[in-house]
N, C-alpha and C positions, 0 to 999 in steps of 0.2 A: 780526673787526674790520670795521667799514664803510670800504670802498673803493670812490670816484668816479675812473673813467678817463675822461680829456680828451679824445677824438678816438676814432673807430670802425674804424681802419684796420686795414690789416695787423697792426701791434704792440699798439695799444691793444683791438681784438675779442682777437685770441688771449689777451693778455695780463689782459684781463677776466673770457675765459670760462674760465681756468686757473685762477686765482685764486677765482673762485667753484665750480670745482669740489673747491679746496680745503677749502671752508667758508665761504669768506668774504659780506660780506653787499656787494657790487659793482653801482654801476652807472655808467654808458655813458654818456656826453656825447656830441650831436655837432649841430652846428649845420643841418645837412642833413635835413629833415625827414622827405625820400624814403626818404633812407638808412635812417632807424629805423622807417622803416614798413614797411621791406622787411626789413630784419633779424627784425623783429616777427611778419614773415607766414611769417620761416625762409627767405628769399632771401638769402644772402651778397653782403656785395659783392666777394669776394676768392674763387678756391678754392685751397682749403688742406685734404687728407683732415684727416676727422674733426670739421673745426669746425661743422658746422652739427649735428649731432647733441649737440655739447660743448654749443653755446650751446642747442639746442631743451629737454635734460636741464636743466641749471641756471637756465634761467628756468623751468621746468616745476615745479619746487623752490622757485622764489622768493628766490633767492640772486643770480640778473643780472636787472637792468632795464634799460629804456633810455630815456633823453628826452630833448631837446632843452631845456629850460629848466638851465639852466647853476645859479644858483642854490641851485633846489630841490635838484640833485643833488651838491652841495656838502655840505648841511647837513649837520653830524652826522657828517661826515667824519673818521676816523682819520687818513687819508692822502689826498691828490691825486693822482694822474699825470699827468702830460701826456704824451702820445704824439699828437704831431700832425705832421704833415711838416717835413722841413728840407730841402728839392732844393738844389740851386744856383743861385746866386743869377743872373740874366744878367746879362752884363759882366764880370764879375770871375770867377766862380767862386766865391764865398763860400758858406758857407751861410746859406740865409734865413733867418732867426731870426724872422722877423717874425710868424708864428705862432703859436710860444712865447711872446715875451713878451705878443702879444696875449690869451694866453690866462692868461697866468700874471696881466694885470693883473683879468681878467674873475674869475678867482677868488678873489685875496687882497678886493676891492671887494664880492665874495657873502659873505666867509667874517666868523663873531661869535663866535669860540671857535679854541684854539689848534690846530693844526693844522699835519702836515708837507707840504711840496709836494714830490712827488719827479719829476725830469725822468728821465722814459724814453725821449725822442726821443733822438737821436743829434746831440747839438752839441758844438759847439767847446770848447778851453777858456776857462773864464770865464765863460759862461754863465749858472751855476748863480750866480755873485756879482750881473750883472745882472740876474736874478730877485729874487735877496736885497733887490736896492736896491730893488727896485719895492713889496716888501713893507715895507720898513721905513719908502719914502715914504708909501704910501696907510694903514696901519695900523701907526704907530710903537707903538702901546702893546699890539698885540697877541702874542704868542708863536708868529710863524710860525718854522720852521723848513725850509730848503732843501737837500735832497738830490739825489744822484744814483745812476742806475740804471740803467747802460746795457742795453740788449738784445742777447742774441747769439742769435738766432733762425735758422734757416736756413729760408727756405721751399721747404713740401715737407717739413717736417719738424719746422713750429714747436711743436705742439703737446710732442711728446715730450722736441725738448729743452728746453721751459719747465718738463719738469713733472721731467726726470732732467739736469739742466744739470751741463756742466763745472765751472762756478764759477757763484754770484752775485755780483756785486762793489756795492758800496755806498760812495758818496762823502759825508762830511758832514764838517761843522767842528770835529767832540769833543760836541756837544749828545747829552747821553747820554737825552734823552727821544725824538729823533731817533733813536738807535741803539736804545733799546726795541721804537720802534713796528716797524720795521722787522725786528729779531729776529723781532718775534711775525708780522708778515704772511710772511718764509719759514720759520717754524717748520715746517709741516707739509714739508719737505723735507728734517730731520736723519731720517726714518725712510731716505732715496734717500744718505744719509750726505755729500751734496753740500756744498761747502767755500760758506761763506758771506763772502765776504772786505771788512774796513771797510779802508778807505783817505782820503784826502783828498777833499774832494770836485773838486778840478783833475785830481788823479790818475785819478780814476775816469774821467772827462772824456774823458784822453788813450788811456786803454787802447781803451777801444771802438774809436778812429780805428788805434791802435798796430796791433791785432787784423786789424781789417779791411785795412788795407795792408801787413801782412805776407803775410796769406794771400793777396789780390793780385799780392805779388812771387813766391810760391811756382810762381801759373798762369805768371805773365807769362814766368819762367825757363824752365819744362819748354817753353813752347811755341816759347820764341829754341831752346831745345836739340832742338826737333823740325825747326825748318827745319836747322838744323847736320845731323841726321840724314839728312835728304832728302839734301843737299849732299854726304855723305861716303859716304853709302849704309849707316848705320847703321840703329837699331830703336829709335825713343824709346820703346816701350813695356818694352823689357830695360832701355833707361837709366834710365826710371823706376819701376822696380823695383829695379833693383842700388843706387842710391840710395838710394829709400823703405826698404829693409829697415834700413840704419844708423837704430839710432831715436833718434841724435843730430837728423836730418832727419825722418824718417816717411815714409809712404806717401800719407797724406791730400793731396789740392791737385795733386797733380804727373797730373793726364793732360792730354796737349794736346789741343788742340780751338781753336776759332775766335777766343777771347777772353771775358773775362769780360763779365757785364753783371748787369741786375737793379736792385734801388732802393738797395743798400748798396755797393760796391764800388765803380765812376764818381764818384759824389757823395762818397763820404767817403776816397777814396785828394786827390783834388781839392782838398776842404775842410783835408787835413793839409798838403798840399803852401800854399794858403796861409795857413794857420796858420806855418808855417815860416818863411814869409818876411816877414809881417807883425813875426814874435821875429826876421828878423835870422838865422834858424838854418837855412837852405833844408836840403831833406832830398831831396839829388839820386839817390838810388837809388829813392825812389817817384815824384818828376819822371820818370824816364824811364819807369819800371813806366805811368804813367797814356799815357805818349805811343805807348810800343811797345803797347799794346791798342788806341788808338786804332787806330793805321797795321793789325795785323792783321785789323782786320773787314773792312774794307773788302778786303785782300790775298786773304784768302778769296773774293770775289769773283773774284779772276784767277787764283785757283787754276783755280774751275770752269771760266771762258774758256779755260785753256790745255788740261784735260780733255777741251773739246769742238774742239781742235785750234787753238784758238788765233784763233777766230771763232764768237762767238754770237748775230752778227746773224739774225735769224728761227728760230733757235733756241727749243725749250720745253725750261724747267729746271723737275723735280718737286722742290719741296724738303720735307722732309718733320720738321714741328719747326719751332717759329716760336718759341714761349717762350724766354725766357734759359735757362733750367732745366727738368727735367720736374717734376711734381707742383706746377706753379700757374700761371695765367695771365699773369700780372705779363712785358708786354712792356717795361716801361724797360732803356731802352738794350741791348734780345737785339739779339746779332750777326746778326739774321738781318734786320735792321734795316737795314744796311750791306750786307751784302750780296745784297740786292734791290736796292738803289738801283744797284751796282755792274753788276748784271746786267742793269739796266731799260738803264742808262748805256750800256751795250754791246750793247743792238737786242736785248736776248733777251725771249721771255715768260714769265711766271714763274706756276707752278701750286705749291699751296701745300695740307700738310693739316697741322693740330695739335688734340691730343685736345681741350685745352680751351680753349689761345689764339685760336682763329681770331676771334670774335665781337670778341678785343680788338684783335686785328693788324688785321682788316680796314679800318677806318677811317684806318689808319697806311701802310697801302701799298693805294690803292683802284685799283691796277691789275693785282693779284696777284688770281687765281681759284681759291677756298677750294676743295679737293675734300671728299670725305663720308670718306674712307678712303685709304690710301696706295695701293691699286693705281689707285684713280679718279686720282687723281692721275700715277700713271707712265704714264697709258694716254696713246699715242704723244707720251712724250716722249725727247728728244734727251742725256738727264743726268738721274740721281737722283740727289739728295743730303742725306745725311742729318747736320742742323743742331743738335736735339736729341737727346739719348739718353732718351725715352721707351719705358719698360716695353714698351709696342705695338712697336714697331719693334725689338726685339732677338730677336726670333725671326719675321720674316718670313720669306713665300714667291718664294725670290731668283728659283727657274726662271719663277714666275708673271710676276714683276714684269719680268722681262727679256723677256717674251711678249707683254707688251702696248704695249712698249717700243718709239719710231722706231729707237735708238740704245743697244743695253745699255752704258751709259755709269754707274759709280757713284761719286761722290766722296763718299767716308765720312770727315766732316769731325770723327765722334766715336772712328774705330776700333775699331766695334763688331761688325766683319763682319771675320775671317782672310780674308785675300786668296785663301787654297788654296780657301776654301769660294764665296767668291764669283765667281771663275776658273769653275771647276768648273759652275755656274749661268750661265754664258754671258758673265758682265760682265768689261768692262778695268777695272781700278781703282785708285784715285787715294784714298791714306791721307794723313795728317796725321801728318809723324816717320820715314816709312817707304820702302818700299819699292812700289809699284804691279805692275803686271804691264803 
């Protein structure tokens, strides 16, 4: 089937280059000319393992293209997607729609033949009906059809679950040329035996948000239940285990650490919370989920102040992990975000290394001094703390890093270091949930 993706981002590239590694015959919209010059030349604009090899292969095949003429890249189209951002909106919190339907009016205006639009951004519900309207305004006599499709991606990990997913879920009206198209574009995933699910298309709308603020409330718990830990002198790491094993609950979601962040989590616990209230139906268990993440990034900051006894003016802090997450660059909203500001707040200087982030943290905190590697980084400083759990940092050299150290001070903000092993290597330290030395 020929498939045109709206937007080059995060969702719409992976989503493109999976899809044509399917077979399908895909190309790539995106209004940025740079961008497709670069993608073109094999520069990503995102990293994600595996993607630039995914997109080098399948345009190498002739199955992805890319261009900016909106259009052209319409024509002939089986399907649409649009995958193009929805942040928040400022002022309100809403999410910005205004890209979508910008885009949804640019395509129903291109398209002369019938044709499904299916939204892969992450919006509200109703959406998919305000689209409808725009199509049935500009082209009453044509046979568009509006679908939904939400994305459950994890980055760091997009590729594999696009291609062996939990679930696909699909929203539409009952238009059963709609549910055709759509059968045949994830056909090649009944070999992965993966559950294809139709629903309404409001439904499918709400799940994405349902989804993502549940797993939200899942962090937001373990990590109230880690400072409780502190407080009593527990071990959130047996509590979230002794838990996680009931598989009423799971194991997935529950390690504590600093707070959630990233481009899906912030914006869409947010976007539900005012969808809630807009219906009249406030959904006060992810009101507070979005407030208590707020208040802990920042808290982590004073964690580290009271680590370094409770004064960090002229103080150097190594932090080591700057990303939300390991395995992508994507700084929105990383807690490491918060607390640099926290720490800047409190007279310290702050020395920074991340495998891939730096290039993008830099400009976000231009007072932080990017090192080349984590010992460059601990070298005479006052507190090392470790923000992300990247693959590199889970088996460092503890005696090294305490060696070159003003102050073998560690606050292991992921609990990636046993306190007996880190003792043992010179340092005091200061866990998240637990107990210190």
């Amino acid at each position: 089937m020929k498939i045109t993706m709206i937007g080059t981002g995060y969702v719409g590239l992976v989503s493109g280059a999976c899809f044509a590694d399917f077979g399908h015959d895909v190309v790539c919209v995106d209004k940025d000319a740079g961008k497709i010059a670069a993608i073109e030349a094999g520069t990503m604009p995102i990293f994600e393992p595996g993607l630039d090899q995914l997109v080098a292969t399948n345009a190498a095949a002739g199955r992805l293209t890319f261009t900016t003429d909106l259009p052209a890249g319409v024509k002939g189209a089986d399907a649409i997607f649009i995958a193009v951002g929805t942040p928040s909106r400022r002022g309100d919190g809403h999410a910005d729609l205004s890209y979508v339907y910008a885009a949804a009016k640019e395509i129903v205006e291109a398209l002369d033949a019938p044709a499904v639009i299916v939204t892969k951004s992450t919006v509200p519900v109703g959406t998919g009906d305000e689209v409808e309207r725009i199509a049935r305004e500009l082209k009453p006599d044509l046979d568009i059809q509006v679908v939904s499709n939400p994305e459950f991606l994890r980055e760091g990990a997009a590729i594999g679950d696009f291609k062996r997913p939990d679930r696909v879920v699909v929203g539409t009206t009952g238009d059963e040329r709609a549910i055709a198209v759509m059968r045949q574009i994830y056909r090649p995933l009944n070999l992965n035996q993966a559950p294809v699910m139709f629903t309404g298309r409001r439904t499918a709308e709400l799940i994405k948000y349902a989804a993502n603020a549940f797993l939200a409330t899942k962090i937001t718990f373990i990590n109230e239940m880690a400072d409780l830990c502190e407080a009593v002198g527990a071990e959130v790491q047996d509590v979230s285990r002794g838990i996680g094993l009931d598989n009423r609950i799971g194991s997935k979601f529950l390690h504590a650490g600093p707070g959630y962040g990233g481009s899906c989590f912030p914006k869409d616990t947010l976007a539900l919370v005012k969808t809630g209230q807009d219906y009249d139906t406030p959904i006060r268990i992810v009101e507070t989920v979005v407030q208590v993440n707020d208040l802990r990034k920042r808290a982590m900051g004073r964690k580290i102040v009271k680590a370094l006894g409770g004064d960090a003016r002229g103080k150097t802090v190594a932090l080591l992990g700057l990303t939300f997450k390991p395995n992508t660059d994507d700084m929105r909203d990383a807690p490491s975000l918060a607390i640099v500001q926290a720490l800047e707040d409190a007279g310290a200087k702050v020395v920074a290394y991340d495998p891939e982030g730096a290039h993008v943290a830099a400009p976000m905190m231009p007072n932080v001094s990017m090192a080349k590697d984590a010992y460059e980084a601990a070298q005479g400083a006052d507190v090392l703390v470790l923000v992300t759990e990247w693959d590199i940092f889970r088996a460092l050299d503890l005696k090294r890093l305490a060696g070159v150290m003003n102050q073998p001070v560690l606050v292991d903000l992921r609990n990636i270091y046993p306190v007996e092993e880190a003792s043992a290597a010179g340092f005091a330290v200061s866990r998240v949930g637990g107990q210190g030395n």
